[in-house]
C-alpha positions in Angstrom: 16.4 58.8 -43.7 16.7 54.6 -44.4 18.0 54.1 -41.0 15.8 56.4 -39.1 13.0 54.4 -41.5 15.1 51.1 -40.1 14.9 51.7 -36.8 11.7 52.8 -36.6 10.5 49.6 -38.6 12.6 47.7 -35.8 11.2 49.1 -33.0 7.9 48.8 -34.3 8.8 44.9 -34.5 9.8 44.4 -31.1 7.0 46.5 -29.4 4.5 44.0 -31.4 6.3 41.0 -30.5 6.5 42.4 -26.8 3.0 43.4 -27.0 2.1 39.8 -28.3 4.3 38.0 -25.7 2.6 40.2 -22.7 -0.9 38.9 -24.1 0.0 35.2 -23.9 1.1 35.3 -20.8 -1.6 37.4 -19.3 -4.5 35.8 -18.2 -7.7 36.6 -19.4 -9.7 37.3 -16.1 -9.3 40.6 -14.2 -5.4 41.4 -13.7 -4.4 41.7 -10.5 -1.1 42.5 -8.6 -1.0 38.5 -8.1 -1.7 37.5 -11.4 1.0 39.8 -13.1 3.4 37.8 -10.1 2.3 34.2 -11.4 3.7 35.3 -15.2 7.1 34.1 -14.1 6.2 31.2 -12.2 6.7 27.8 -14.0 3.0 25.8 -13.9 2.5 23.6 -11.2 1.2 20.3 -12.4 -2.1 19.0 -10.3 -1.9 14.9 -10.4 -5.2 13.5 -9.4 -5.3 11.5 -6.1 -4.1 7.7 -6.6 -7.1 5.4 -7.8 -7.4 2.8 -4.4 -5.9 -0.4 -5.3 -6.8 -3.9 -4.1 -5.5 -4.0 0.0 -4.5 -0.8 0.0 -1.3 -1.4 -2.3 0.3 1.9 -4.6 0.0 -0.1 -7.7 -2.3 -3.3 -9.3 -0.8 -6.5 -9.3 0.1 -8.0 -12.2 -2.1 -10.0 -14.1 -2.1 -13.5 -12.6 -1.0 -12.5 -8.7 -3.5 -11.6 -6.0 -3.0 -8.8 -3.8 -3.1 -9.7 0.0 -1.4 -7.6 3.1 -1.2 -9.1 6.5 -1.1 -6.4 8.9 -0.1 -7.6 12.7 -1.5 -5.0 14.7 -0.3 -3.3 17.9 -1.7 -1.7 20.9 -5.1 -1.8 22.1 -6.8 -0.4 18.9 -4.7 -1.6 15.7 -6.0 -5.5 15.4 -4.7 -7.6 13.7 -5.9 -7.4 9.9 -6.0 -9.8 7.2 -6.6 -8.9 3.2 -6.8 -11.0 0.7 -8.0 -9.7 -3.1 -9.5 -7.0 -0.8 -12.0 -9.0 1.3 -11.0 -8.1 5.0 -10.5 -11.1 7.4 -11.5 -13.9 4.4 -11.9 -17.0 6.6 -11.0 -16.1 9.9 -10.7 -19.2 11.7 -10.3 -19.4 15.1 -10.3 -15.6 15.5 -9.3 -15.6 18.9 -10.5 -12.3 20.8 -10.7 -13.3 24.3 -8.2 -15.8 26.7 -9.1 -19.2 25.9 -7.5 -21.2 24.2 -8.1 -21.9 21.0 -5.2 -24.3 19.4 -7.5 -27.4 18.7 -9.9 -25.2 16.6 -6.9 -24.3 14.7 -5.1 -27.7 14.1 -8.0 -28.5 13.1 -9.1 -25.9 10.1 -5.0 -26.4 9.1 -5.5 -30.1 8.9 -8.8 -29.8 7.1 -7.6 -27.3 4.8 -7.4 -29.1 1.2 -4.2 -29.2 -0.9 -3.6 -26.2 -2.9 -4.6 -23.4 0.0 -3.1 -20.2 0.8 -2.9 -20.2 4.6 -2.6 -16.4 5.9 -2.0 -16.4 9.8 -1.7 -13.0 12.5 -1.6 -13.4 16.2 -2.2 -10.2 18.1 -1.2 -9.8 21.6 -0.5 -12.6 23.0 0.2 -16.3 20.6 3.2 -16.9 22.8 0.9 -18.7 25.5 -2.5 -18.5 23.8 -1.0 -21.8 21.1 -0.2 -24.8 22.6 3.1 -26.9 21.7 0.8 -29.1 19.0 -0.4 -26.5 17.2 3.3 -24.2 17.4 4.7 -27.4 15.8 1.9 -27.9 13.1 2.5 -24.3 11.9 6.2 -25.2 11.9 5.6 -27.8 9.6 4.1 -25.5 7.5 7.0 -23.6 7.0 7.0 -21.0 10.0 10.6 -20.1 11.4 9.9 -17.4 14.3 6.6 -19.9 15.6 8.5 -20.8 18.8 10.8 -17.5 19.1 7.2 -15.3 19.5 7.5 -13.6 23.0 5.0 -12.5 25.6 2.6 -9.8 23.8 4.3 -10.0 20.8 2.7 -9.7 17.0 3.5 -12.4 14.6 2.1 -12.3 10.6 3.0 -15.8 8.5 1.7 -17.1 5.5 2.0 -20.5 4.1 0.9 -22.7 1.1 -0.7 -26.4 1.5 0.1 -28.5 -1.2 2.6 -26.1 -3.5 5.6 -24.2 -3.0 5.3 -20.3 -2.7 7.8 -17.8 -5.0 10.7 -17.3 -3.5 10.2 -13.5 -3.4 7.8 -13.5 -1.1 8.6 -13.0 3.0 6.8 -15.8 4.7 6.6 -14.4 7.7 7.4 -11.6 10.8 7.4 -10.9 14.3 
């Protein structure tokens, strides 16, 4: 009689436990064939979309750097784009769109530039014969490495610092 009384006080525990266990994990709208299949299923986290950064970066910059990209384009439709602290094409200076040329204009916004400026430069297209020889070598003075290697229709990016030396860290420039 105490172990039919035992077992019957056991099996009176587990179906409660059971019972309570099925009720947690049930949800409380209608139940449906696919809600007794999600019981099983670990949660599935929903992280809300990234918050847009300055220029299009994954993550802010530190306090005390700016964010800037310098995109070089390609094609007929992707331009040449400049960002700096999220302001798109800050001081664009020549901007050369059509086939003149526009070196002087250049040379001459580098020279005027006062110490302590961040100079961010893109060609797109063509700067292998749109520059002339003066203004390749001003750039190069500047700092630029790949000025005089840029071939025909070729996209160059460079930026460069009047008056102070950039962080090591930071690639000066591409083609």
């Amino acid at each position: 009689a105490v172990l039919r009384l035992f077992g019957f006080l056991l099996a009176s525990l587990a179906a409660w436990y059971l019972g309570y266990f099925v009720a947690a994990h049930v949800p409380q709208n209608t139940i449906s064939i696919a809600a007794l299949q999600e019981i099983g299923k670990k949660p599935v986290l929903r992280a809300p979309a990234p918050k847009r950064q300055k220029c299009d970066h994954w993550s802010p910059c530190p306090p005390g750097n700016f964010a800037y990209r310098i995109l070089s384009g390609g094609g007929k439709r992707r331009r040449a784009k400049i960002c700096f602290e999220d302001e798109q094409d800050v001081m664009c200076v020549p901007c050369v769109v059509d086939s003149t040329d526009h070196s002087q204009e250049m040379m001459d916004f580098i020279r005027n530039a006062p110490e302590g400026t961040l100079i961010l430069m893109a060609t797109h297209d063509d700067g292998s014969t749109r520059l002339n020889n003066d203004a390749k070598k001003l750039v190069e003075e500047l700092g630029s490495k790949e000025i005089k290697n840029i071939k025909f229709r070729s996209s160059w990016v460079f930026i460069a610092a009047k008056g102070f030396k950039l962080p090591d860290n930071i690639q000066r420039e591409k083609v």
